[in-house]
N, C-alpha and C positions, 0 to 999 in steps of 0.2 A: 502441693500438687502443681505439675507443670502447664502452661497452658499452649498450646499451639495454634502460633497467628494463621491464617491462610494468606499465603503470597497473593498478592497480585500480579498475574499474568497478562500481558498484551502480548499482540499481533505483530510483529514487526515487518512492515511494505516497504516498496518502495516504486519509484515507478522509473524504468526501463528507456533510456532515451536512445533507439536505436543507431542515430546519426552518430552523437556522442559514443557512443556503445562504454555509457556507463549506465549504474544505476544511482537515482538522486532523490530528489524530495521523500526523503527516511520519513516515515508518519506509525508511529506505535500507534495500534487503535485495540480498543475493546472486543469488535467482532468483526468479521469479515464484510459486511453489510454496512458496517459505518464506512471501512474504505470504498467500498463499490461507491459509496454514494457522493461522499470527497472529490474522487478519481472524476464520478461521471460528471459532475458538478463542470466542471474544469473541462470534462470533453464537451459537455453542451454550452457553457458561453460565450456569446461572439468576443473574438478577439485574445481569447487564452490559445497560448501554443499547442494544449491539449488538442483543441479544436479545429486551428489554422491547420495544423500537421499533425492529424489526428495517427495516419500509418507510421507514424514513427513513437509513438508511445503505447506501454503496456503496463500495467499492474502486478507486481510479483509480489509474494509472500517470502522473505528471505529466514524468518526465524521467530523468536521468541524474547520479551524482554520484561524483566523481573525491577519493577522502579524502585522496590524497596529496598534493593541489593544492588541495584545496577549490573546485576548479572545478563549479559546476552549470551542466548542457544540458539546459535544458529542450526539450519535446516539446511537442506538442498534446497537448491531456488525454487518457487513452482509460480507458473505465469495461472493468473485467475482472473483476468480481462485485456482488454488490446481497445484503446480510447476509438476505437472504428464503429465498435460493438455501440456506444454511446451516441454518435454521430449520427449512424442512421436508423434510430429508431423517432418516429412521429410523438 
């Protein structure tokens, strides 16, 4: 009898450096909520560039990445925060 593993799929981010107008720090994550919190991490510490120049960065979802296989699916881009959003909450 055959048995069928379940993949492992992550999230594949990235975050959006508007000046640069690339996208950089690649981060596979488990669920969209570990990046938000990555990301804001970074928008709220004094002294990360997240923070200094919070309008120039964002969080994108770029696709899907399979580590058992190293297979990546990518998606259309989709923007799921803007390091501002982080900044000015209390």
């Amino acid at each position: 009898m055959e048995t069928t593993q379940a993949k492992i799929k992550l999230t594949l981010t990235s975050v959006y450096d508007s000046k640069v107008k690339q996208h950089q720090h690649m981060m596979p994550v488990r669920t969209i909520d570990e990046a938000l919190r990555s990301f804001g991490a970074g928008a709220k510490k004094e002294g990360h560039e997240f923070k200094d120049f919070a309008s120039d960065f964002s969080l994108w979802v770029l696709g899907y990445y399979y580590p058992e296989t190293g297979v990546i699916e990518p998606t259309a881009p989709m923007q799921i925060a803007s390091a501002t959003e982080f900044t000015t909450k209390q």
